[in-house]
Biotite code that builds the C-alpha atoms (Angstrom):
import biotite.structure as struc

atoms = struc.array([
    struc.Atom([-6.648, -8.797, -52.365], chain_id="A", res_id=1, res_name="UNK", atom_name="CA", element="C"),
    struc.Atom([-7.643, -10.986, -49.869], chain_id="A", res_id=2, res_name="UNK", atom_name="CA", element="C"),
    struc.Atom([-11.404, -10.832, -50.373], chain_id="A", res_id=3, res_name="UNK", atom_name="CA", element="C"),
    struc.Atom([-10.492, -12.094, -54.385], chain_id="A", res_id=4, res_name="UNK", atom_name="CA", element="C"),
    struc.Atom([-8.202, -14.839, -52.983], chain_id="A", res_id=5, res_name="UNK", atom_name="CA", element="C"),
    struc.Atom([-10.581, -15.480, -50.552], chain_id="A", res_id=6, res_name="UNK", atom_name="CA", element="C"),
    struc.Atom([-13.437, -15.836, -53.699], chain_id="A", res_id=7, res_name="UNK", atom_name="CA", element="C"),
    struc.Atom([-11.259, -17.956, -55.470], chain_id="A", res_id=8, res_name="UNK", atom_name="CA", element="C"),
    struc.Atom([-10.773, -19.951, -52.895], chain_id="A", res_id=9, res_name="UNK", atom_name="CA", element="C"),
    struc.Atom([-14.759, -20.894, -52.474], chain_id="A", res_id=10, res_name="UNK", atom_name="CA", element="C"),
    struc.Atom([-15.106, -20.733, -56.415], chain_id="A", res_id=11, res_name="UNK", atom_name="CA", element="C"),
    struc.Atom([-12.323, -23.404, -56.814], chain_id="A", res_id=12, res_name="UNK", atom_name="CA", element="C"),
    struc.Atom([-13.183, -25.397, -53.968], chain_id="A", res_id=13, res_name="UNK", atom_name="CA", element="C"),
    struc.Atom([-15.756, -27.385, -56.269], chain_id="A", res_id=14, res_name="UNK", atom_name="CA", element="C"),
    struc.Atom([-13.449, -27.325, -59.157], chain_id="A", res_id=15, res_name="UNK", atom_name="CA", element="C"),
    struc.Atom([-10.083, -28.589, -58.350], chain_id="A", res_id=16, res_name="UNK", atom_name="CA", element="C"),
    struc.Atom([-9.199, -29.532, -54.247], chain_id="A", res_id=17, res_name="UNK", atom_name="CA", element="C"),
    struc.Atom([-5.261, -29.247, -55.069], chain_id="A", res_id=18, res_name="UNK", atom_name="CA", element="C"),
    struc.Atom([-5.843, -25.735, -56.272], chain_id="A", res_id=19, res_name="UNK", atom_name="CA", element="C"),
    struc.Atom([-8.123, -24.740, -53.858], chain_id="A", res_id=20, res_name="UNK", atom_name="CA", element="C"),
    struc.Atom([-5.607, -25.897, -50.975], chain_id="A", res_id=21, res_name="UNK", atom_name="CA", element="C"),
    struc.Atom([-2.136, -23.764, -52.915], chain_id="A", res_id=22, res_name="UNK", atom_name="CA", element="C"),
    struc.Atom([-4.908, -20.782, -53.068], chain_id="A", res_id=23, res_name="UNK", atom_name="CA", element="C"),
    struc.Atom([-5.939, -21.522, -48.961], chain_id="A", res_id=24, res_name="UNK", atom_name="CA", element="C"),
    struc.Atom([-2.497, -21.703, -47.554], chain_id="A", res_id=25, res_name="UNK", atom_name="CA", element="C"),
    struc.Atom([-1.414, -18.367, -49.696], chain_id="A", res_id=26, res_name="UNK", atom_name="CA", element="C"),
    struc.Atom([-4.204, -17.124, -48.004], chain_id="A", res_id=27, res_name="UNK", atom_name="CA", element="C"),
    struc.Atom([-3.362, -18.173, -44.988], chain_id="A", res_id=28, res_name="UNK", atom_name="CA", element="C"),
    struc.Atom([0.076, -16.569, -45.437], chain_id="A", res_id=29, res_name="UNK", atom_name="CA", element="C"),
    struc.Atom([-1.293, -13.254, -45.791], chain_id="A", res_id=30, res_name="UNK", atom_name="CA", element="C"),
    struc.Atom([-3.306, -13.230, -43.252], chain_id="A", res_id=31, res_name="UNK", atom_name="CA", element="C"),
    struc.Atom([-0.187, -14.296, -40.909], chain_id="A", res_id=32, res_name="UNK", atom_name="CA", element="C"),
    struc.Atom([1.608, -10.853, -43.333], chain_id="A", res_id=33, res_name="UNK", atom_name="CA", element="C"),
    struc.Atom([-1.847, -9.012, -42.214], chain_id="A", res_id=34, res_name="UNK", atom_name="CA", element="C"),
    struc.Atom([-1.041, -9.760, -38.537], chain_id="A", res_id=35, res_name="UNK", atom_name="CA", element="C"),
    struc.Atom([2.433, -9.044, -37.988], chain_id="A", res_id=36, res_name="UNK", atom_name="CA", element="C"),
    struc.Atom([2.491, -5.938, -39.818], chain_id="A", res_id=37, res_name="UNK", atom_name="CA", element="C"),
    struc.Atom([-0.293, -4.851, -37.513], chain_id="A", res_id=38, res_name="UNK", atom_name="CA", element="C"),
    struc.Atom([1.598, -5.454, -34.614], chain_id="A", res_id=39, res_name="UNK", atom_name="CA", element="C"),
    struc.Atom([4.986, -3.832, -35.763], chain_id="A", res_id=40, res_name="UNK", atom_name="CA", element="C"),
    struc.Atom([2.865, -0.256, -36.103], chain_id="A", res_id=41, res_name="UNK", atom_name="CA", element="C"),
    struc.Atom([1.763, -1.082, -32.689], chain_id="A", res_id=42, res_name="UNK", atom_name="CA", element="C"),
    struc.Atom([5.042, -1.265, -31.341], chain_id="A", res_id=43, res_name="UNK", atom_name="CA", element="C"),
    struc.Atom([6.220, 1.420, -33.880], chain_id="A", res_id=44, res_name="UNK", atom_name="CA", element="C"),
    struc.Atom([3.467, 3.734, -32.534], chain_id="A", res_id=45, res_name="UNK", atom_name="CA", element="C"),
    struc.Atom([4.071, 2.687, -28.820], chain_id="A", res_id=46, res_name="UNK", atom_name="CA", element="C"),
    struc.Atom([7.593, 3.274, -29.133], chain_id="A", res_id=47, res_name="UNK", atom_name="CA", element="C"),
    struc.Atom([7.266, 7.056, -30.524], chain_id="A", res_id=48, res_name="UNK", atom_name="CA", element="C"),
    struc.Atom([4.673, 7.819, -28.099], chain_id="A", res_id=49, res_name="UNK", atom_name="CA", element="C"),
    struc.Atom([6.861, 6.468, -24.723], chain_id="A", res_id=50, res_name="UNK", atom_name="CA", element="C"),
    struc.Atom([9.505, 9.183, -26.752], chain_id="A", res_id=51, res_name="UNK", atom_name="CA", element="C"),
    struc.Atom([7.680, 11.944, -26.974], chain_id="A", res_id=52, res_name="UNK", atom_name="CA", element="C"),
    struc.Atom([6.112, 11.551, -23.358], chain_id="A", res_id=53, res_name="UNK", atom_name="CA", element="C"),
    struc.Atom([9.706, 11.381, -22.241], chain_id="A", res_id=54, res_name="UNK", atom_name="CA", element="C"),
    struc.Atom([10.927, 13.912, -23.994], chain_id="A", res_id=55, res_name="UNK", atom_name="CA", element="C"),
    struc.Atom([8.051, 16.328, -23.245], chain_id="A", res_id=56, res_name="UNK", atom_name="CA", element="C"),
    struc.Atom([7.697, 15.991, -19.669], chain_id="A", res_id=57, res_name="UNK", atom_name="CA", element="C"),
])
């Protein structure tokens, strides 16, 4: 998804500059969706491993 908005965004940057900026800050706001969804299953996947080691030692 973001590689075709990403396309899109270098196909209509020749075409239309409003367009091309609504298409650049959506994907901007993925990216930012990209990031902090990353770092939730960090702390998601630190969290259950601090539980187990407590629990299993």
């Amino acid at each position: 998804l973001m590689h075709l908005i990403g396309s899109a965004t270098l196909a209509m940057s020749t075409i239309n500059l409003p367009s091309t900026l609504i298409i650049f800050t959506i994907l901007i706001l993925l990216t930012i969706l990209e990031i902090v969804v990353a770092l939730i299953q960090a702390y998601v996947f630190t969290l259950l491993v601090s539980l187990y080691l407590h629990d299993n030692t």
